[in-house]
C-alpha positions, 0 to 999 in steps of 0.5 A: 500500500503506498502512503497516499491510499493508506493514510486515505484509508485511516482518514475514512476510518475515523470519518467516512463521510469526508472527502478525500481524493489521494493519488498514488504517483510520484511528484518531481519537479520536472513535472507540473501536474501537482501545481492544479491539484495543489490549487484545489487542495485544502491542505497538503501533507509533505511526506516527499523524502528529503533526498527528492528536495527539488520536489519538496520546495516547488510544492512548498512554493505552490501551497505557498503562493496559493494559501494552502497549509503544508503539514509536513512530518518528521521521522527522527530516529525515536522521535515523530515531529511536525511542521506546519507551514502557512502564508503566514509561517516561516517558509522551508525556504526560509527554515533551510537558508535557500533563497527563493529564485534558487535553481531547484537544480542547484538545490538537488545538488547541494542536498547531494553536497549535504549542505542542505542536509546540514541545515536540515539537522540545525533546523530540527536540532533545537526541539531534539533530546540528548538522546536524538542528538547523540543518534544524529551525531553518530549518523554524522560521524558515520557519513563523514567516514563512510559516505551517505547512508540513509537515515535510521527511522524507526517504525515508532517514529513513524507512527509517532509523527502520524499521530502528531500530524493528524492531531494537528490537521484535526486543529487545522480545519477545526480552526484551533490555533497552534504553533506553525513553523518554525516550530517543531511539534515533536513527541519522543517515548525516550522522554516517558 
């Protein structure tokens, strides 16, 4: 099952009578068919890994330019985090220090380079724990002698920023105010 359709799935579980529409296609940014169904959205949920950048920052400049909040999770080893992105946020733009004429091709680049990877990890370093930190180091450390690697995530992380994200959807189009970016909403059991 892709990610789209179960997280569609899960949704109708919990209210069938809500109109939900996913598609099960990969977006790149060579691509333009994502910008229409963005317009028409209510809310997007940014779950394009991090290594596809290119993609994730034109959808972000769309939702942007078209007023649609962007719910965006984070799985960090133990930890599930959210961002949430408004007209009103910050931008990821903003959050990883890239301006936003960049070349989307450059910024491919620079995620190969790790630049952007790095800023990702100071982004997100502020609302970790000692032990998330300590795991990021590490994954660092292992990088630099061993070259790129994936990132661990756990499936509790998973399910950790799943809960956190809809429980900040259902404060979304309920109208209830929370944080949004840069603000991370994390939950983390190494915390119970």
């Amino acid at each position: 099952t892709y990610k789209a359709e179960a997280l569609a799935k899960r949704l109708k579980s919990i209210n069938p009578d809500a109109d939900i529409t996913y598609i099960n296609k990969f977006v790149s940014s060579n691509e333009t068919w994502h910008h229409a169904l963005i317009k028409q959205s209510d809310f997007i949920i940014d779950t394009i890994d991090i290594s596809s950048i290119k993609a994730m920052l034109d959808i972000h400049r769309v939702a942007r330019a078209n007023n649609k909040p962007i719910v965006f999770p984070l799985n960090m080893a133990y930890s599930g985090g959210v961002f949430v992105f408004t007209s009103n946020s910050a931008s990821l733009e903003n959050m990883l220090q890239v301006s936003e004429d960049i070349d989307l091709q450059s910024a491919e680049e620079m995620y190969i380079n790790k630049s952007i990877f790095m800023k990702w990890v100071d982004m997100c370093q502020p609302y970790m724990n000692e032990h998330n930190i300590s795991i990021m180091e590490r994954f660092i450390g292992r990088v630099a002698t061993e070259g790129w690697c994936p990132l661990p995530q756990l499936g509790i992380a998973a399910y950790t920023s799943a809960t956190l994200s809809v429980t900040l959807l259902l404060k979304l189009v309920s109208g209830v105010e929370f944080e949004t970016a840069p603000y991370m909403h994390i939950s983390d059991p190494w915390d119970i």
